[in-house]
N, C-alpha and C positions, 0 to 999 in steps of 0.2 A: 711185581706187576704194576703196573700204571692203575692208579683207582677210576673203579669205573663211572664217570660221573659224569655228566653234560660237558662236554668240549665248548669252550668259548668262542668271543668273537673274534677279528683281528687285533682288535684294540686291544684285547684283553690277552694278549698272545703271553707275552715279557711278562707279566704278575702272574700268572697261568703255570710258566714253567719253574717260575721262581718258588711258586709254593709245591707245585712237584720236586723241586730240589731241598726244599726243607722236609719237606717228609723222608726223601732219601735220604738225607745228612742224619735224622732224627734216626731212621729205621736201618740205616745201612752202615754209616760213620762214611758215607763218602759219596760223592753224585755221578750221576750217570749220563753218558750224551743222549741228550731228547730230539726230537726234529717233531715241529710242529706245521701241516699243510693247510691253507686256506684258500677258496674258493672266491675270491674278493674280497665278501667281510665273513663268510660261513667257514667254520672248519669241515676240512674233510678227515683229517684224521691225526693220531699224536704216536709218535711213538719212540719207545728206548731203543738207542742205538746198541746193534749186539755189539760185545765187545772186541776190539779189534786194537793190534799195534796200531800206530802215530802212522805212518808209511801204508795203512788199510781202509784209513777213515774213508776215502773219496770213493772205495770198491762197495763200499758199506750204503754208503748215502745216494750214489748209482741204484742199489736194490733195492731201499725204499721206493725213488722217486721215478723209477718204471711201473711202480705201481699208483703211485701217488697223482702223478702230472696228469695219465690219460683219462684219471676220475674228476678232471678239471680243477687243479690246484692251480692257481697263479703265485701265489705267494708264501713263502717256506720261514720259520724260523729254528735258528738251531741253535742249542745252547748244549758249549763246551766247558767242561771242567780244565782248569789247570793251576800255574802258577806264573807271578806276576813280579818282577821288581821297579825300582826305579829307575827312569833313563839318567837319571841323575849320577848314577852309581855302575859304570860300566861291569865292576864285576858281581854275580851275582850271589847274594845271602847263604851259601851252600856250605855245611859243615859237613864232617865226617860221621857228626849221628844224629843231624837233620839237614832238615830241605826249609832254610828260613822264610823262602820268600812266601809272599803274602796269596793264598790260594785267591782262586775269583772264578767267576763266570762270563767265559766268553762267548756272547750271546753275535749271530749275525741274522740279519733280518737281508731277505731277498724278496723284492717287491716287482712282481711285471705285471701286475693289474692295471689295464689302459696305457700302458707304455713299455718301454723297453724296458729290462731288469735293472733296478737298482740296487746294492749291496751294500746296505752299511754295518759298522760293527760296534758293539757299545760291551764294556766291561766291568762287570760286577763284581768287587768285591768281598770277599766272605771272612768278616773281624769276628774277634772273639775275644770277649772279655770278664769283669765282675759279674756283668750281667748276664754275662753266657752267649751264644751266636746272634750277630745278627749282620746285615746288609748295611756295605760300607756306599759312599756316593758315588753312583755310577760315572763311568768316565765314555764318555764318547770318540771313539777312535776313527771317525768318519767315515767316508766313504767307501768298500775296499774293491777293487775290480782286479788287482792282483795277485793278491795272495792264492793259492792252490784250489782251497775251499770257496772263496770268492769267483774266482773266474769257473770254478767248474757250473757254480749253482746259475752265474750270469748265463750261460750256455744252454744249460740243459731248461732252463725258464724258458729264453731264448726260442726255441726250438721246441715247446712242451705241443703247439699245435700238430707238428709233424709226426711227432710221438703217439698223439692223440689218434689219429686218424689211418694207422698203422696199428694200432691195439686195438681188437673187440670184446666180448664180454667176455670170453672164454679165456685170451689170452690174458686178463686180466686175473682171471681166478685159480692161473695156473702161479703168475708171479704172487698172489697174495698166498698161496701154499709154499712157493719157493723161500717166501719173506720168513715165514713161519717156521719153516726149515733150518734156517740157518739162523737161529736164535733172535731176531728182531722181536719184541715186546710191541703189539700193536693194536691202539682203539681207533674205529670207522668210526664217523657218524652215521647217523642210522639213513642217511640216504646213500652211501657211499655203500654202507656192510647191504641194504637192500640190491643193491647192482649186484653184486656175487653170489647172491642168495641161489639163485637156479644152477648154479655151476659148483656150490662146494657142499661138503657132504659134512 
């Protein structure tokens, strides 16, 4: 489970997830996809992505953020586990009894607070050494409006009013049981969990 602690601000989004993913690496041996919603600078809510194949992620992040956008998130972060090589090095570090390349976190921040959505993506590395795990220098991989994950979240921000004004309290309390359903891990803040309050049991 996600600990249950005060959700942050925007600024505080990136170190936020980063120390949820050290508690997972600590507790789990491996991290988990997070998506973190905010409301300008207030959070509305954080949650583990359930698990799903590569080719599921976008079906997955669609069911958070029907529930997510019409409680008025403007602004999304989501942080992906994977692995990472050099572009230096066309082909990539893979043996037959490992996976050499360098694990990281690939974090994408979606901003449509006061403007139209912006996507960028920054990637964290995950070293490990004498002194045991820590956070390698993140690399910033700029702006992405392409990629699958990028252009879905441009869209669905994009359009979060339309969503908005088509969902009422009810219909919201039905996707926050549906989210629950289907294994998402998920904390409100307490104004967001008050909106559902008269609709879930």
């Amino acid at each position: 489970m996600i600990d249950p602690r005060p959700l942050g601000s925007w600024p505080a989004a990136v170190p936020e997830l980063l120390e949820i993913v050290d508690s997972d690496l600590d507790r789990r041996g491996r991290a988990r996809s997070l998506l973190g919603a905010y409301a300008g600078e207030e959070a509305v809510g954080t949650a583990v992505v359930r698990p799903v194949a590569r080719d599921e992620l976008l079906q997955a992040l669609i069911e958070l953020l029907a529930l997510l956008l019409p409680m008025g998130a403007d602004r999304i972060v989501l942080a992906l586990p994977g692995r990472a090589w050099s572009t230096a090095d066309p082909i990539p570090p893979v043996s037959a009894e490992a996976d050499l390349r360098t694990p990281v976190l690939l974090i994408v921040l979606a901003d449509a607070h006061r403007r139209r959505c912006r996507t960028e993506v920054e990637i964290h590395p995950i070293e490990y050494g004498e002194r045991g795990r820590s956070w390698g220098v993140p690399v910033h991989a700029g702006v992405d409006g392409h990629s699958a994950v990028g252009h879905a979240l441009t869209v669905l921000l994009d359009h979060r009013e339309h969503l908005a004004a088509t969902t009422d309290d009810e219909r919201l309390a039905a996707q926050h049981h549906r989210v629950l359903l289907l294994g998402h891990e998920l904390v409100l803040a307490p104004s967001a969990a008050a909106r559902l309050g008269p609709h879930t049991g």
